[in-house]
MARBA-605960 format. One record per residue (C-alpha): x, y, z. Coordinates in steps of 0.5 Angstrom, whole numbers, padded with zeros to 4 digits, always signed. Example, Ala and Ser with C-alpha at 12.3 -4.5 7.8 and 13.67 -1.06 7.14 Angstrom:
2
+0025-0009+0016;+0027-0002+0014;
//
This chain:
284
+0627+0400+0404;+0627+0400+0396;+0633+0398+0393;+0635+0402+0386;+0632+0401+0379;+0636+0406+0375;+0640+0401+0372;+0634+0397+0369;+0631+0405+0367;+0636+0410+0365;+0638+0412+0358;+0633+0407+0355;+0627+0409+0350;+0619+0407+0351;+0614+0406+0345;+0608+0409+0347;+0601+0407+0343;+0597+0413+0343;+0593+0417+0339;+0590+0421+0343;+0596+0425+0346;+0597+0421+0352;+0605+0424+0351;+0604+0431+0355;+0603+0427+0362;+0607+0421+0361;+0612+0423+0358;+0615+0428+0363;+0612+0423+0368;+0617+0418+0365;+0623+0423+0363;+0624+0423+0372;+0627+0415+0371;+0631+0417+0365;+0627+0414+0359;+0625+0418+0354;+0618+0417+0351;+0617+0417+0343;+0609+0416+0341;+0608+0411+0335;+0607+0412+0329;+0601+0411+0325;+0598+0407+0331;+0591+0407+0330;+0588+0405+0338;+0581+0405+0335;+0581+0398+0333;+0582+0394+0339;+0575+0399+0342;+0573+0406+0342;+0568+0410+0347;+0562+0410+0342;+0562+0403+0342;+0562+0403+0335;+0568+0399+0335;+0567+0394+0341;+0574+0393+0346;+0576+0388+0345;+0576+0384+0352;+0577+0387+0359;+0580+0393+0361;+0588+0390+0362;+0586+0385+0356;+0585+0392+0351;+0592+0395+0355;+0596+0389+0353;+0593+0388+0346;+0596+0396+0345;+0602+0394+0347;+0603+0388+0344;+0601+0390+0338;+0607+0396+0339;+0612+0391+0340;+0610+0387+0333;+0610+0394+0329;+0617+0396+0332;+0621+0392+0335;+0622+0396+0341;+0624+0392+0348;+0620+0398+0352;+0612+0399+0351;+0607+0404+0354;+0600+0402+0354;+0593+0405+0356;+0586+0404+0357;+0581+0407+0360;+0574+0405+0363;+0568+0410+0366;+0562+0407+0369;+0560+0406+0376;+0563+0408+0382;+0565+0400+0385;+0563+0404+0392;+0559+0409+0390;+0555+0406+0384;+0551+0413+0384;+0557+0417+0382;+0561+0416+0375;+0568+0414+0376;+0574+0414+0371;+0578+0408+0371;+0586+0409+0368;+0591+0403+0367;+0598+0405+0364;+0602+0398+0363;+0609+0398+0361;+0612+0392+0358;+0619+0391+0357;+0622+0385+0354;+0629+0386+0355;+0627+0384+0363;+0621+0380+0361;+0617+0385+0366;+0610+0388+0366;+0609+0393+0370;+0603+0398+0372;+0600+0405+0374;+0593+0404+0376;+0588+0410+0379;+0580+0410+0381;+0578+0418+0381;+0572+0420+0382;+0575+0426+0377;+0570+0425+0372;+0565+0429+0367;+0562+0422+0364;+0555+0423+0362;+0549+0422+0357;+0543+0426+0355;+0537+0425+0349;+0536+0433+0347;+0531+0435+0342;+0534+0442+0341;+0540+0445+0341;+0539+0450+0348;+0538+0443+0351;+0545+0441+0347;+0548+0446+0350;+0545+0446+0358;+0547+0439+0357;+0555+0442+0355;+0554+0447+0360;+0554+0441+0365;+0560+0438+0363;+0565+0442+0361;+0564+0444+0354;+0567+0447+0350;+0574+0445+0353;+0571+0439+0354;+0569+0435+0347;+0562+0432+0346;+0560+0426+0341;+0552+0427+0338;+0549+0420+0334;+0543+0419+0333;+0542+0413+0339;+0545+0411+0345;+0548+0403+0340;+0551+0407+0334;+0547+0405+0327;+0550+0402+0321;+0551+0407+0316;+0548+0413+0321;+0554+0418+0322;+0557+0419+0329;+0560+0427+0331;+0565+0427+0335;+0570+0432+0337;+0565+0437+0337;+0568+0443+0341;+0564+0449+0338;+0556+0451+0338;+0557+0451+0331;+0560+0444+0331;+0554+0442+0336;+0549+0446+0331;+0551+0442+0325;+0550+0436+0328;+0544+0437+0331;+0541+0439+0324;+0544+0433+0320;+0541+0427+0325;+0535+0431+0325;+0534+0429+0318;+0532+0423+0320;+0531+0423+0328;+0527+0427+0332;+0531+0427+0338;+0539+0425+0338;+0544+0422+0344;+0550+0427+0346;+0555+0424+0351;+0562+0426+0354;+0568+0426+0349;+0572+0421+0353;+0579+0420+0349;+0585+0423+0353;+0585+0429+0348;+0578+0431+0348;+0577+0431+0355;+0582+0434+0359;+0579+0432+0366;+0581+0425+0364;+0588+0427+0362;+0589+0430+0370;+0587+0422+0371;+0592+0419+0367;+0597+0423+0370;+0595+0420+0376;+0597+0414+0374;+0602+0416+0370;+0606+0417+0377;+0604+0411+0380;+0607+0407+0374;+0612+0411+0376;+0613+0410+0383;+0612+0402+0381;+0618+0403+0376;+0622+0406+0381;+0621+0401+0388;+0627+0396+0387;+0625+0389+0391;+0629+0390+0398;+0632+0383+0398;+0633+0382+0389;+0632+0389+0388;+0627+0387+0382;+0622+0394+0379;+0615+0394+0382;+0616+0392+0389;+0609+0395+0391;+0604+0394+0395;+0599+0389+0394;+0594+0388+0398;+0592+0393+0404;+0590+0390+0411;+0585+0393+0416;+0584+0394+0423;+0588+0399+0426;+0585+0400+0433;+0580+0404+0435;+0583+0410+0439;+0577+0410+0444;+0575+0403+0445;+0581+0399+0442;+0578+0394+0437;+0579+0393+0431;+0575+0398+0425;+0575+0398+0417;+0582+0403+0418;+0589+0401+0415;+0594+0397+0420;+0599+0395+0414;+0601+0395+0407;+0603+0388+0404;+0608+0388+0399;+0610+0383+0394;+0616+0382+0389;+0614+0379+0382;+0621+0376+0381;+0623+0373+0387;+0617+0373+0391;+0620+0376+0397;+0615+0380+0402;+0614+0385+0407;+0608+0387+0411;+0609+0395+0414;+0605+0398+0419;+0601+0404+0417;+0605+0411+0421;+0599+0412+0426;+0597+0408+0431;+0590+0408+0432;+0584+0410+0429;+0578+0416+0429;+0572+0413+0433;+0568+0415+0427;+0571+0409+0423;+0570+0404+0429;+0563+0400+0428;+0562+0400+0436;+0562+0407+0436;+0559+0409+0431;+0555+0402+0429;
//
């Protein structure tokens, strides 16, 4: 179904912009096309946000991405680009459950081609607590991984001027000194989940998935043009019922779209029908 990419891919070097070690799972992910990953150097990805908010991100999630990107392409004139950003809140579904939102963009200016790896995953141990005391710091981290999870310890929730933030605390020692450092001025402190890529090895798992789905993306070649990024791009429901034949909230077909020349093709899921347990008649 998918034409070859290799031709657009193999041999060629991307520049990615992290500094968080986002190369252990990319890279390889990558090395399958051919392309070598090399991390930029001296590429601060705090200043377009970071996760404790003293430094707010600028612009949405892709918008944060791309900003990455862009500022990679400036700083070394690659033609090929790899950016990231990360979202948690939220699950869109289930609004009680936190969720880990990856995008991994690609830029390549030779071709004048962006293209994306994206996952939602509930694989995530985002989460906030306010603790008085060290043993409540430590049921917190027991909760969420620590210590192969990092923590964060501030004095509130909305980082203060001139008030220190601790991040990277992986050690009840660390945890100790920091508690006893926001304690000369606050009773109680806000301890939350770590959630830069190299402090939070749950995330990392994510990011590899997404990584794959760059992949994937890279490596599907428009049938009629043969153009990268031939991936679905919208999912269309109603597979039959298997009891009562109407149409459930299943899906029937996957609509693909080439960016380039717009050439598109619907294909029908492998089954047939549906489980009853998804058909609002027999099961309302």
């Amino acid at each position: 179904m998918f034409k070859s990419t290799e031709s657009y891919f193999q041999g060629r070097m991307a520049i990615l912009a992290t500094k968080h070690g986002k190369e252990q799972v990319i890279a390889p992910a990558l090395a399958r096309l051919g392309v070598t990953v090399v991390v930029a150097s001296d590429f601060d990805s705090d200043r377009f946000g970071t996760f404790s908010r003293e430094i707010p991100r600028c612009g949405t999630q892709e918008e944060a991405a791309l900003a990455k990107a862009e500022a990679v392409l400036a700083q070394t004139g690659a033609d090929l680009v790899i950016a990231s950003e990360g979202s948690f809140g939220p699950h869109p579904q289930f609004p009680m459950l936190p969720s880990d939102r990856e995008l991994i963009l690609l830029v390549d200016r030779r071709h004048d081609l962006v293209l994306r790896g994206e996952v939602l995953s509930l694989d995530t141990n985002f989460s906030h607590a306010t603790v008085s005391h060290l043993e409540e710091a430590l049921a917190f981290g027991a909760r969420v991984g620590f210590p192969s999870h990092g923590l964060i310890a501030m004095a509130q929730a909305d980082p203060l001027p001139n008030t220190p933030i601790f991040k990277g605390i992986q050690s009840e020692e660390q945890l100790q000194r920091a508690i006893a450092t926001l304690q000369t001025n606050h009773a109680t402190l806000h301890l939350e989940t770590d959630m830069r890529a190299h402090m939070n090895p749950t995330r990392m798992r994510v990011i590899a998935q997404a990584a794959a789905e760059l992949v994937q993306a890279m490596a599907q070649g428009c049938p009629q043009c043969g153009w990268p990024g031939f991936v679905a791009c919208e999912h269309l429901p109603g597979l039959p019922c298997e009891l009562c034949g109407a149409p459930t909230g299943a899906i029937k077909a996957s609509r693909y779209l080439c960016q380039h020349c717009l050439y598109e093709l619907t294909v029908p899921v492998p089954e047939t029908v549906a489980d009853p347990s998804q058909c609002y008649f027999c099961n309302p």
